[in-house]
C-alpha positions in Angstrom: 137.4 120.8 37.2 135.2 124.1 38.0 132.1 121.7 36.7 132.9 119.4 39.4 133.5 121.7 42.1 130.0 123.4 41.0 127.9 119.6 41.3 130.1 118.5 44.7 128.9 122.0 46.6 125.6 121.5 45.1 125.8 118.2 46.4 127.3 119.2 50.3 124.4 122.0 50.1 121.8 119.4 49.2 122.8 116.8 52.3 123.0 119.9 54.8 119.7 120.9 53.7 118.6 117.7 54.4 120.2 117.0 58.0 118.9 120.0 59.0 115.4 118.9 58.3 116.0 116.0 59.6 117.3 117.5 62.3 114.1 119.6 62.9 111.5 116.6 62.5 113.4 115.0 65.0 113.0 117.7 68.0 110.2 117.8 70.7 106.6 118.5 69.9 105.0 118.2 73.2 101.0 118.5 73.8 99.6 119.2 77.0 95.8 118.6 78.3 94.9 119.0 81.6 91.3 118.2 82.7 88.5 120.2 84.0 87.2 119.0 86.4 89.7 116.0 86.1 88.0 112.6 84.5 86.3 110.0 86.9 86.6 106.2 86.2 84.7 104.5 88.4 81.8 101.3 88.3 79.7 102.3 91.2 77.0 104.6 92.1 77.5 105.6 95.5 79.4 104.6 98.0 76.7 103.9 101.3 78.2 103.6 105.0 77.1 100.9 107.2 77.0 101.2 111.3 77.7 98.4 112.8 78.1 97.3 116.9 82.3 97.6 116.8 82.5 100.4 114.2 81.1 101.2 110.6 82.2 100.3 107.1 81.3 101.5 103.5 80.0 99.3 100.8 79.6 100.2 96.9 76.5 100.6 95.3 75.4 98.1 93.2 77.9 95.8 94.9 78.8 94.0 91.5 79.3 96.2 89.0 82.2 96.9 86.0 82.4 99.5 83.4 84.8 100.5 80.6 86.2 103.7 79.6 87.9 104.9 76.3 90.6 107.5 76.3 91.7 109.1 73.0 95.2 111.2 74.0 96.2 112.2 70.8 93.0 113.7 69.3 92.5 112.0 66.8 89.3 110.3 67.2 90.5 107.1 67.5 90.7 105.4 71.2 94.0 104.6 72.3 93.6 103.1 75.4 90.6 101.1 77.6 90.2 101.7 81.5 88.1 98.4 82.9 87.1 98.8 86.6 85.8 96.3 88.3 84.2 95.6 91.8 82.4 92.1 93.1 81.3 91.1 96.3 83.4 88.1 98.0 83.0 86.9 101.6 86.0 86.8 103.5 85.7 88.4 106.9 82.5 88.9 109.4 84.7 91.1 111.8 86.2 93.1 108.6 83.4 93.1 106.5 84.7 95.8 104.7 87.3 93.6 102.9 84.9 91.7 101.7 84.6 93.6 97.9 87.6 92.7 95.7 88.0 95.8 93.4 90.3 96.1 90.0 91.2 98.3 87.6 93.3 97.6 84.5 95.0 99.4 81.1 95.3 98.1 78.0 96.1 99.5 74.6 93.5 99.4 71.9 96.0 98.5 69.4 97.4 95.4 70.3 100.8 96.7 70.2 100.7 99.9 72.1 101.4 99.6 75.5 101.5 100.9 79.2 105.1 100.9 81.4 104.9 98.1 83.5 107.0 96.6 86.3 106.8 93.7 88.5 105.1 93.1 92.1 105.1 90.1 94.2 105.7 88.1 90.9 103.4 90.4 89.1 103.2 92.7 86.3 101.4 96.4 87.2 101.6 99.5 86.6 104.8 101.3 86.9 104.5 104.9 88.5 106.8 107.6 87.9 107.6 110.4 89.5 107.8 113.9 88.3 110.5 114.6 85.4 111.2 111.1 85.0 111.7 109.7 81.3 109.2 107.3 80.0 110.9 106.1 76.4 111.4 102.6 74.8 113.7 101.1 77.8 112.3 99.0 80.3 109.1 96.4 80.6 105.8 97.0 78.1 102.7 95.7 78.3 99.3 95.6 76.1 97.7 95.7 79.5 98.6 96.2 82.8 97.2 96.5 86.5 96.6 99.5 88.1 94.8 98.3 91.2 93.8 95.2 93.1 92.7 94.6 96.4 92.8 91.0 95.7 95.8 89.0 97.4 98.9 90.0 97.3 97.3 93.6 96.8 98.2 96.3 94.4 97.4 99.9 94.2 98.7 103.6 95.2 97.4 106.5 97.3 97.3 110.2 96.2 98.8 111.5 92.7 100.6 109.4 90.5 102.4 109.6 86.6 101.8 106.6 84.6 103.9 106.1 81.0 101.9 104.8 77.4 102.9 104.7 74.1 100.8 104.9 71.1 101.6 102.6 68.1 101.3 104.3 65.0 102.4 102.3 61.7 103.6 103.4 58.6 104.3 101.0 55.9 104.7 98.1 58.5 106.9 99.8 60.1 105.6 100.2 64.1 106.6 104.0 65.6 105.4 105.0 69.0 104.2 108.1 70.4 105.5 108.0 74.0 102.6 110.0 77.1 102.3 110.4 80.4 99.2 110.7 82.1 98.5 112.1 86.0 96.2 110.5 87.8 95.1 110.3 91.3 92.5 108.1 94.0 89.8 110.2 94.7 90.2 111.8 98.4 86.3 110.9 99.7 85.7 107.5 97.3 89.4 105.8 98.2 89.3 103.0 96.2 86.0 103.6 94.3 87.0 106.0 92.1 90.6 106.6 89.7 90.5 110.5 88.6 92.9 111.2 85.7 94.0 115.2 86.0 96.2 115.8 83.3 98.1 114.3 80.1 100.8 115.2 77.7 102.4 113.7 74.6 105.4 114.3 72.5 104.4 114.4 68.7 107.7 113.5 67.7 107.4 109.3 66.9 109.4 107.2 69.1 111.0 110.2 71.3 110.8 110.3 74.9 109.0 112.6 77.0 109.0 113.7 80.6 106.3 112.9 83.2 104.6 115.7 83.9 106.6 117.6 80.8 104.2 120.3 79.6 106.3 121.6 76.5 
């Protein structure tokens, strides 16, 4: 009877010992980077104003132009995620000549199942912003690539600073984990539309828990 009682407490001191690790891989490992100066994505030159007879107007420079940019969050030397920025020249208006350069800019995971948090607009699937303290975890719509701006018809985009929500797929024996981020980003005040700036980003170590945007640990 005593030789029983000795292996069930072994036993009941075994399993605690291992929900309490458990219990401590599980908890919030959050890493912050902010940017100095903050990171430019962009696919023009310079941005050149024009005078004209009822007003003035700025035009890119070269007026067709795209580029591509890699962004590793979690430093590991490995690119998680692919900024493409695009800007073409398209005549639609004499009197508004400014409106006559479509510009884009996309995400998209580098693995083809990480993703961006996405919602819809005018039929659409963008971008979806968050605000500050929000939580960005499995629920909701996402994407292998998403929109962040278009000036095409119907038009999509966002003035000042702005959270966005990724995950990171990470697999393990076929089995697909994500590492959930946030990343702040903003329009740059004297480009507008040229030129995306991201600021600051932060990611929560712990696979597949959430973080906060904007959370810094």
């Amino acid at each position: 009877m005593l030789s029983r009682i000795c292996i069930f407490l072994c036993l009941a001191t075994l399993i605690g010992c291992k929900k309490k690790q458990e219990s401590q891989q599980s908890s919030d490992q959050i890493v912050f980077y902010e940017f100095d100066p903050a990171q430019e994505i962009t696919s023009v030159d310079s941005i050149k104003t024009i005078q004209i007879p009822f007003g003035q107007y700025d035009t890119p420079y070269p007026s067709d132009s795209s580029a591509n940019y890699q962004l590793d969050i979690d430093g590991d030397s490995v690119s998680d995620f692919n900024f493409l920025v695009e800007h073409r020249y398209h005549f639609v208006s004499a009197s508004h000549p400014q409106s006559n350069w479509w510009y884009r800019m996309s995400i998209s995971g580098v693995h083809p199942i990480s993703g961006i948090s996405a919602t819809t607009s005018s039929g659409f699937y963008v971008t979806k912003f968050y605000d500050f303290g929000k939580s960005i975890h499995s629920g909701g719509k996402w994407l292998n690539e998403a929109t962040l701006i278009n000036t095409a018809a119907p038009g999509y985009g966002f003035s000042g600073t702005k959270y966005i929500g990724l995950r990171i797929a990470k697999i393990f024996n076929n089995y697909g984990a994500y590492t959930y981020c946030w990343l702040k980003i903003s329009i740059d005040p004297v480009s507008a539309k040229n030129k995306l700036l991201i600021e600051s980003l932060g990611y929560n170590k712990t696979y597949t828990n959430a973080i906060t945007a904007g959370q810094e640990e």
